[in-house]
C-alpha positions as a Python dict, from the first residue, in 0.01 Angstrom:
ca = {
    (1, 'X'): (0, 0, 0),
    (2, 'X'): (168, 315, 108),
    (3, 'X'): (51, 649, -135),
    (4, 'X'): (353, 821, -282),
    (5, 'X'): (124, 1138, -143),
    (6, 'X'): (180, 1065, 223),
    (7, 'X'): (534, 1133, 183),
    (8, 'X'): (420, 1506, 138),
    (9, 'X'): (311, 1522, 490),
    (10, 'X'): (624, 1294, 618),
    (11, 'X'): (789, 1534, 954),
    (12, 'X'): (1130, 1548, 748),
    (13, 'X'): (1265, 1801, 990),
    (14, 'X'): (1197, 1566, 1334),
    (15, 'X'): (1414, 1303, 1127),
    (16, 'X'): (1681, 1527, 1082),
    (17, 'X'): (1693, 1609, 1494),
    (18, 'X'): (1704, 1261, 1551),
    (19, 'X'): (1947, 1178, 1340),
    (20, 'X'): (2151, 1450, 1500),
    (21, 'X'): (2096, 1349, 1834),
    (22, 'X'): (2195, 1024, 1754),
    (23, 'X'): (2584, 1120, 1579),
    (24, 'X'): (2571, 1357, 1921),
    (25, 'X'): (2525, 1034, 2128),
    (26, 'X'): (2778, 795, 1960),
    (27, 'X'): (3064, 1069, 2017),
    (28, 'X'): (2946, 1145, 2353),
    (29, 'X'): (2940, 760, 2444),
    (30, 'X'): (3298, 744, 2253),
    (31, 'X'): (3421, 1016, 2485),
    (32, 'X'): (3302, 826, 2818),
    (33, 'X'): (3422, 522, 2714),
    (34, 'X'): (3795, 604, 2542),
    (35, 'X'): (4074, 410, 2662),
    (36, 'X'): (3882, 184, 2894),
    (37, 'X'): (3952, -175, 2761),
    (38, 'X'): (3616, -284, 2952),
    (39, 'X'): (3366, -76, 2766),
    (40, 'X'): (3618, 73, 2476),
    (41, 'X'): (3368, -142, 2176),
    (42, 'X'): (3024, 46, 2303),
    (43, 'X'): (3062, 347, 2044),
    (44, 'X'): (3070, 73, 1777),
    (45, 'X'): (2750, -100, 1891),
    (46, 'X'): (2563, 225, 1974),
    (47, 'X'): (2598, 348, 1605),
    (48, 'X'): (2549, 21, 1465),
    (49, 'X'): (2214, -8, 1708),
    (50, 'X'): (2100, 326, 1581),
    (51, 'X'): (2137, 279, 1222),
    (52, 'X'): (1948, -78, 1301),
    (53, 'X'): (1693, 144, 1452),
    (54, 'X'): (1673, 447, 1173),
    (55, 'X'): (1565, 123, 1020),
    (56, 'X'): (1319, -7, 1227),
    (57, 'X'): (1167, 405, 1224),
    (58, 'X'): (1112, 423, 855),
    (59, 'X'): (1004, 49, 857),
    (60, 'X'): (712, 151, 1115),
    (61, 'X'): (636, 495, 941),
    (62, 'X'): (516, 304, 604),
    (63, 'X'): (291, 112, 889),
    (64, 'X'): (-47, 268, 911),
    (65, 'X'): (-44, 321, 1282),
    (66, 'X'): (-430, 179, 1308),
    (67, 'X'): (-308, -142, 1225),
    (68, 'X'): (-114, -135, 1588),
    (69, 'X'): (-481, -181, 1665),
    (70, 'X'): (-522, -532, 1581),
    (71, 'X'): (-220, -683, 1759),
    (72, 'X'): (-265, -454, 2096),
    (73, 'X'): (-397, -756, 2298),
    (74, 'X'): (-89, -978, 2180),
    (75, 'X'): (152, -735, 2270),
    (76, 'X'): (-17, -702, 2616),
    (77, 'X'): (72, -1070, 2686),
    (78, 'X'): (330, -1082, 2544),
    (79, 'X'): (459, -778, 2787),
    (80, 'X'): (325, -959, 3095),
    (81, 'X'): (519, -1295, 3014),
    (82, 'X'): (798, -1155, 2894),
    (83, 'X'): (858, -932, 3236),
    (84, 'X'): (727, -1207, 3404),
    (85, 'X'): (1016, -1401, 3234),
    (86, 'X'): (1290, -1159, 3330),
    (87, 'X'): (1216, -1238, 3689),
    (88, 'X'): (1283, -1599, 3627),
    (89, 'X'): (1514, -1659, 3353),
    (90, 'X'): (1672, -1304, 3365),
    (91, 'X'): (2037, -1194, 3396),
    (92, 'X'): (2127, -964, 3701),
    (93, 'X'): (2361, -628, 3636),
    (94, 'X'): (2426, -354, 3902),
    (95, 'X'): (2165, -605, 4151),
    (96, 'X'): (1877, -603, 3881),
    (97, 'X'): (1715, -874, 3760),
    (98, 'X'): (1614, -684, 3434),
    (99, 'X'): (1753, -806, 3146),
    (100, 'X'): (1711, -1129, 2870),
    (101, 'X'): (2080, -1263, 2787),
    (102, 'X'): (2042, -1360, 2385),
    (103, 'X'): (2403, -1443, 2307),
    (104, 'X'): (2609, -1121, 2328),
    (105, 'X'): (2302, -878, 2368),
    (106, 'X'): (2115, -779, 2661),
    (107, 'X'): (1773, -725, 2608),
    (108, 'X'): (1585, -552, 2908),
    (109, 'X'): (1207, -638, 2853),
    (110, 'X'): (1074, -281, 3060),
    (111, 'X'): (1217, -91, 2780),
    (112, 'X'): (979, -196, 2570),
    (113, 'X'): (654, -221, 2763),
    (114, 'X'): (703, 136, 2735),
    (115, 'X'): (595, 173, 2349),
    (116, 'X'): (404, -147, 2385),
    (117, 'X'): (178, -6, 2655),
    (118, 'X'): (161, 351, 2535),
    (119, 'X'): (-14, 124, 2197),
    (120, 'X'): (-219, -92, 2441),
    (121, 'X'): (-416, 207, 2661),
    (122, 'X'): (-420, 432, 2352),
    (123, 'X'): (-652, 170, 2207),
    (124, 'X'): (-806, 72, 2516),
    (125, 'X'): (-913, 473, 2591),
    (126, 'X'): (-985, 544, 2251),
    (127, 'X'): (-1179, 282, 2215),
    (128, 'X'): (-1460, 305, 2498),
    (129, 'X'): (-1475, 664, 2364),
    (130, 'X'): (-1809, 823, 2447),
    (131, 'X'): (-1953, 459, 2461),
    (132, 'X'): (-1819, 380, 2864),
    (133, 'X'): (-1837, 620, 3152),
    (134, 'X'): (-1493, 760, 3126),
    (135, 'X'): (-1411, 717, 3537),
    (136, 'X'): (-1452, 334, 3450),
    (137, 'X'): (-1179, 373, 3163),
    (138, 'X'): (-966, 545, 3353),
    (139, 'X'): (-1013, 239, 3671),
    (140, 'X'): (-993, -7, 3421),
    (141, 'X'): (-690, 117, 3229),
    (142, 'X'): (-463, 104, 3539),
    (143, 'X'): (-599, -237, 3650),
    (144, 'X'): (-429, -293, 3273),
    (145, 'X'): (-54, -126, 3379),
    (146, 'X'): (-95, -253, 3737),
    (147, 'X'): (13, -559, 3668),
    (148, 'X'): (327, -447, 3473),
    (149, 'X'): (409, -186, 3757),
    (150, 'X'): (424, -462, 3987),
    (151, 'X'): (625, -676, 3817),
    (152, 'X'): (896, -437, 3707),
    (153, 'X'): (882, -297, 4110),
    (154, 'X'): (1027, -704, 4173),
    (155, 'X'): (1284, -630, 4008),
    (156, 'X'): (1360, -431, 4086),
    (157, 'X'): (1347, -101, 3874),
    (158, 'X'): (1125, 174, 4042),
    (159, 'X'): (1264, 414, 3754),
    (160, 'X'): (1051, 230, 3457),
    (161, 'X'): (779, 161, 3685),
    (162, 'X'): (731, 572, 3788),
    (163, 'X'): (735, 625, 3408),
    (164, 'X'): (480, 383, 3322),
    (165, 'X'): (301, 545, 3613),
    (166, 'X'): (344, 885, 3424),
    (167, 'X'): (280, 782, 3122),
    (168, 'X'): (-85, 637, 3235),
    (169, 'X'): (-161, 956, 3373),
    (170, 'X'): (-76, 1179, 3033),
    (171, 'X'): (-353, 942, 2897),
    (172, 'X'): (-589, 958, 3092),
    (173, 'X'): (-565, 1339, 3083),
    (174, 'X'): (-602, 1348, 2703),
    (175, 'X'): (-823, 1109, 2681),
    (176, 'X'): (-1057, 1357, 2845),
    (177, 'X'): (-1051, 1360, 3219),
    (178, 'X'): (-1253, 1618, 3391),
    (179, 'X'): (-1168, 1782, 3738),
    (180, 'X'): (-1387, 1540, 3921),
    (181, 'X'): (-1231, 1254, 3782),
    (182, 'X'): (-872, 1447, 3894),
    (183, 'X'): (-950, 1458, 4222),
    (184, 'X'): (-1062, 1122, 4239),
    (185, 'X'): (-761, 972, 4051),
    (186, 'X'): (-544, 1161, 4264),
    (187, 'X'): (-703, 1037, 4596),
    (188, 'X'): (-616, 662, 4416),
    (189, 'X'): (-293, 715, 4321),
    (190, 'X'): (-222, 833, 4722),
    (191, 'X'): (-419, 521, 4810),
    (192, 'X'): (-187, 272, 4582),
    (193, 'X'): (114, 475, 4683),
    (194, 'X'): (39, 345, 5016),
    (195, 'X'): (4, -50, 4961),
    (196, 'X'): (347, -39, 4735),
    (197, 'X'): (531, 88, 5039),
    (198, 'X'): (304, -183, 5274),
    (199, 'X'): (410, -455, 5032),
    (200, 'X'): (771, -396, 5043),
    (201, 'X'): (760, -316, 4653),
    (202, 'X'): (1011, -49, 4701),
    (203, 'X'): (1363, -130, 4847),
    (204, 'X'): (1532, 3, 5097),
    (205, 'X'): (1843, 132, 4881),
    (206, 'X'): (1572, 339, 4646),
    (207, 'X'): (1412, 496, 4968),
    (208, 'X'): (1762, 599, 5099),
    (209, 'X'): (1804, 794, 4728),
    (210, 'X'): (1464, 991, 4772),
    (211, 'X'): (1664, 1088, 5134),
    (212, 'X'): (1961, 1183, 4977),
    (213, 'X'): (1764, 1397, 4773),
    (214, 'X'): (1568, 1579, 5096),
    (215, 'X'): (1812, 1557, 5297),
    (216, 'X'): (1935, 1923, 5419),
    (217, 'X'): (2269, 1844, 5581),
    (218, 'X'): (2513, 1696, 5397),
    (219, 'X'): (2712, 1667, 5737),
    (220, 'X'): (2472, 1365, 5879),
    (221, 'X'): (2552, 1142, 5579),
    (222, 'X'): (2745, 890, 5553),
    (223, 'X'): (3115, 900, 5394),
    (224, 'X'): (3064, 896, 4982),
    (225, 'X'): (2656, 913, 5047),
    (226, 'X'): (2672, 1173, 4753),
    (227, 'X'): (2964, 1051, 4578),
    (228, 'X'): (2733, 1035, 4205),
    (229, 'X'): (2590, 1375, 4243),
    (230, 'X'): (2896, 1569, 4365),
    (231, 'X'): (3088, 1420, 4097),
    (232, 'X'): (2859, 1475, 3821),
    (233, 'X'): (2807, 1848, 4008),
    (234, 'X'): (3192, 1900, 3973),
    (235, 'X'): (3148, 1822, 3602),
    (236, 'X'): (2918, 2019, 3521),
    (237, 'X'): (3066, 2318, 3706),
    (238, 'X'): (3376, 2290, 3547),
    (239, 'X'): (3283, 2303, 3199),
    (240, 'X'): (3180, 2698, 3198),
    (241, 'X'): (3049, 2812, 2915),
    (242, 'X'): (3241, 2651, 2657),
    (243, 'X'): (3348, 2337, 2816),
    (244, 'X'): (3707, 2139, 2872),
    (245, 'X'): (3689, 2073, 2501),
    (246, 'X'): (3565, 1722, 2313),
    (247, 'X'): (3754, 1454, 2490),
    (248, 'X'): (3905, 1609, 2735),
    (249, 'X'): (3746, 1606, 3051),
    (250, 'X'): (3917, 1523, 3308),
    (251, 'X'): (3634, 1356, 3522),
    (252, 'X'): (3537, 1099, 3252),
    (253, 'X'): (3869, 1058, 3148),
    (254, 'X'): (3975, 968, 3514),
    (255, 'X'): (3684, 758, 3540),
    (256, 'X'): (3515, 907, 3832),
    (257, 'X'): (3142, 838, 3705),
    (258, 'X'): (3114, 455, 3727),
    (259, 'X'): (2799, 484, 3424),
    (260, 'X'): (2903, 799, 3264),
    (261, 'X'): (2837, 657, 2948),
    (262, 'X'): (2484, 587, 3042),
    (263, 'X'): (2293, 790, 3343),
    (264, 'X'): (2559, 995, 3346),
    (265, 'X'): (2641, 1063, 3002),
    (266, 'X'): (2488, 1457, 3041),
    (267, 'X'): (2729, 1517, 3323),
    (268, 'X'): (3039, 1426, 3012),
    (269, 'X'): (2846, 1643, 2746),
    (270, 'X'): (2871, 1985, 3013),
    (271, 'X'): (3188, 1903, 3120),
    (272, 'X'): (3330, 1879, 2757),
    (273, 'X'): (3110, 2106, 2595),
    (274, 'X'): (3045, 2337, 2830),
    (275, 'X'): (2641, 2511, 2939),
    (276, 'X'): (2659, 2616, 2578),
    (277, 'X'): (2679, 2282, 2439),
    (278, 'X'): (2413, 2113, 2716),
    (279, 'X'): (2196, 2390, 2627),
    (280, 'X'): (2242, 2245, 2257),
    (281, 'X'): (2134, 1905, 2369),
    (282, 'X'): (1835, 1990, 2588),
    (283, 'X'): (1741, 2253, 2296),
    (284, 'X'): (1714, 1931, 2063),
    (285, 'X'): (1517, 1709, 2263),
    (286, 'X'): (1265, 1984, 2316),
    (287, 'X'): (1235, 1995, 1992),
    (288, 'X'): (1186, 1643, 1942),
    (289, 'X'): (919, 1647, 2227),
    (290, 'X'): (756, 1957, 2026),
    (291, 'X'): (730, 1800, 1705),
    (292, 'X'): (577, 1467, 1853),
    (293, 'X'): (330, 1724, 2048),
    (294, 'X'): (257, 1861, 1699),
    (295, 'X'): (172, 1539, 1557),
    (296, 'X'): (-29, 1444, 1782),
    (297, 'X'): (-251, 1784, 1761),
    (298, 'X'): (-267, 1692, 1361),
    (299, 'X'): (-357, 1305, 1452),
    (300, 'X'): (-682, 1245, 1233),
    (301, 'X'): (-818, 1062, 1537),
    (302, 'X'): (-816, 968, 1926),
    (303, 'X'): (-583, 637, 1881),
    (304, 'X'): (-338, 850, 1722),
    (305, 'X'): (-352, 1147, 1948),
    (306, 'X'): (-278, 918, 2239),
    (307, 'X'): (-5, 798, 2059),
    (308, 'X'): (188, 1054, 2018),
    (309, 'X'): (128, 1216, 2345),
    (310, 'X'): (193, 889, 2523),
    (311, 'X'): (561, 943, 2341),
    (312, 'X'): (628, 1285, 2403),
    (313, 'X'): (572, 1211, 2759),
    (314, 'X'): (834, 890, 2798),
    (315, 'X'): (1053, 1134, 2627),
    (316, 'X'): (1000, 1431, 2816),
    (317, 'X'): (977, 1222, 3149),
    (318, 'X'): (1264, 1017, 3101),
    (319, 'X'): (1510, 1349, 2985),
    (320, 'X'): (1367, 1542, 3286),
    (321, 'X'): (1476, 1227, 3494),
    (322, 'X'): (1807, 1174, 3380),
    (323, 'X'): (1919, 1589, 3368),
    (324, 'X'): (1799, 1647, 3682),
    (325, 'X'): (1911, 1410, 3886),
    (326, 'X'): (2264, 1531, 3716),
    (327, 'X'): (2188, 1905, 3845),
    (328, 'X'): (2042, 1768, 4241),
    (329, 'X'): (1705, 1830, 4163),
    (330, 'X'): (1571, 1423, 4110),
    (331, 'X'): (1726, 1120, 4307),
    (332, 'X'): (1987, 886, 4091),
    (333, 'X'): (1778, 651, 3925),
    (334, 'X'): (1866, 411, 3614),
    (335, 'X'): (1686, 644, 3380),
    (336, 'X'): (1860, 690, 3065),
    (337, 'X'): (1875, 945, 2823),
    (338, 'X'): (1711, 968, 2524),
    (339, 'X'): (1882, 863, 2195),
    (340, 'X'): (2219, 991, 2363),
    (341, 'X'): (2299, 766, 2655),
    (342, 'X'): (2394, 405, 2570),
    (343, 'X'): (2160, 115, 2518),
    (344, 'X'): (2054, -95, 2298),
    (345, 'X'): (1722, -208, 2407),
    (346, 'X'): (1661, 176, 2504),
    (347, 'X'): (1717, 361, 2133),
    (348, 'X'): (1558, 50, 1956),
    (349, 'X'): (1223, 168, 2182),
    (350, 'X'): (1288, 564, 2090),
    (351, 'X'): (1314, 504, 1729),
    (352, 'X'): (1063, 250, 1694),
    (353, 'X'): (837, 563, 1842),
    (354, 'X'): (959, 792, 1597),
    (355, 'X'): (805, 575, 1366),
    (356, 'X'): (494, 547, 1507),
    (357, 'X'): (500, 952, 1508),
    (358, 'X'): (578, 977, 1150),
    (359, 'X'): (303, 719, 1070),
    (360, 'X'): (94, 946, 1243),
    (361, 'X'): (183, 1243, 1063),
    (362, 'X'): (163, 1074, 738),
    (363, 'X'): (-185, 998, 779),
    (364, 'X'): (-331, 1259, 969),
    (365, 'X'): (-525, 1341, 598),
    (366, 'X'): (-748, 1109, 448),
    (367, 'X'): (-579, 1152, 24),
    (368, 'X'): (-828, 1309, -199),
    (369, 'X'): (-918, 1113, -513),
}
């Protein structure tokens, strides 16, 4: 049973950015999506899919996190057959075979191997602690993800699969890698690199993006090449300082960005609000990222320390994705951003992880009887 103590040590202020970030994304996704009949209703299940999730947070915050212990092998299968699934029984948007159809809600099945995995190697790593050589933990902890990777690459989604790929790698480095191990991971990861291009795991339409990027004349592409990123460019230039004003830029309003209320939704904030107001919303999440860095420097153990940096990374990843393929600096990838772009299956995973941080945090002292 949960101490009436432990609510001393509960990270009241990370609730309180989240919660802002949150009323911040419901208006932002109501000012990409006003007036178009298609997509008008999203603002109304975004806010009703974060208040599910504030939820689901304080639900897994009264959780003692070590408990995620006990069903880690469970929600390992039940990641593989459930991407495994998607492949087969999945419904295809934008010419991805990503998502579960359950009556009017999409359910996309990567989102949540995130959190699920980040539980899975946490446990793995933390358990072989000083008992396994830690070179074979880090070998066997990918031969854990590998299958996931390769599954989610059939998709195909390249995005999810790059952060899982990141995500191992934070682990592995706090778990206690030393510079031998580096180099020897990093000689591995070239190696792998190597057979997913061999295999065909990456398409052709994802390799043209990573040209887009490099590419140094914008003269040898073809017509509308860079339609996304000059668009989202314009937006961004035009907001100045203080923006167009809330609802009124003209680029979301004229419907230039076909997902502006998803990838794209940073491109709407700086147009409407201006670098003053993006500076507000990147000033936010680093906070978020912060406090979940603090947590996991107070964790009372490994498990938890993975944890929480396993989270601050698919948050820090993930918002360094999404921004900066906005600004040119990234190629245009799915990558959403966190707890202001819509999705459902998306902020169900970000506040479910909240949780786990505040569970964390909660319990980083054994009580004192």
């Amino acid at each position: 049973m949960l101490d009436r103590r432990m609510w001393r040590h509960y990270d009241y202020l990370l609730l309180v950015l989240v919660m802002v970030l949150l009323g911040l994304g419901v208006a932002m996704v109501y000012s990409a999506t006003r007036g178009d009949p298609v997509i008008e209703r999203l603002p109304i299940d975004q806010a009703i899919t974060a208040l599910v999730g504030l939820i689901v947070l304080m639900g897994i915050s009264i959780f003692d996190y070590m408990q995620l212990k006990n069903i880690a092998w469970p929600m390992y299968i039940g990641v593989v057959l459930s991407l495994g699934g998607v492949l087969l029984v999945g419904v295809v948007n934008y010419g991805a075979k990503r998502w579960f159809s359950i009556g009017n809600i999409e359910v996309q099945p990567g989102e949540f191997a995130k959190i699920l995995l980040t539980v899975v190697l946490a446990k793995f790593i933390a358990d072989r602690e000083g008992k396994r050589p830690y070179l074979e933990t880090v070998a066997l902890s990918f031969c854990l993800i590998a299958p996931c990777i390769g599954l989610i690459l059939i998709q195909p989604n390249l995005s999810t699969a790059l952060t899982l790929v990141f995500l191992w790698l934070i682990l592995v480095f706090v778990g206690g890698i030393n510079r031998q191990h580096m180099v020897i991971v990093s000689i591995a990861a070239i190696v792998i690199i190597v057979l997913i291009f061999q295999l065909g795991l990456i398409q052709q339409y994802q390799l043209d993006r990573f040209e887009l990027l490099l590419n140094s004349d914008p003269e040898s592409l073809a017509p509308g090449a860079r339609y996304q990123i000059d668009q989202a460019l314009t937006a961004l230039g035009s907001g100045g300082w203080w923006g167009q004003g809330y609802l009124q830029g003209p680029q979301s309003k004229l419907r230039y960005f076909p997902v502006r209320h998803t990838d794209f939704i940073f491109s709407v904030v700086g147009e409407e609000l201006g670098f003053v107001g993006a500076l507000l919303f990147i000033g936010l999440l680093i906070l978020v990222i912060t406090r979940s860095l603090r947590a996991a420097l107070m964790a009372r153990d490994t498990f938890g320390r993975l944890l929480c940096s396993g989270i601050a990374a698919t948050l820090f990843f993930q918002a360094y994705i999404n921004i900066g393929m906005q600004v040119g600096i990234m190629p245009v990838t799915g990558v959403v951003l966190p707890f202001i772009s819509y999705g459902r299956s998306s902020l169900i995973v970000v506040l479910a992880s909240i949780g786990i941080i505040e569970s964390v945090v909660m319990r980083h002292r054994k009580l004192e009887f």
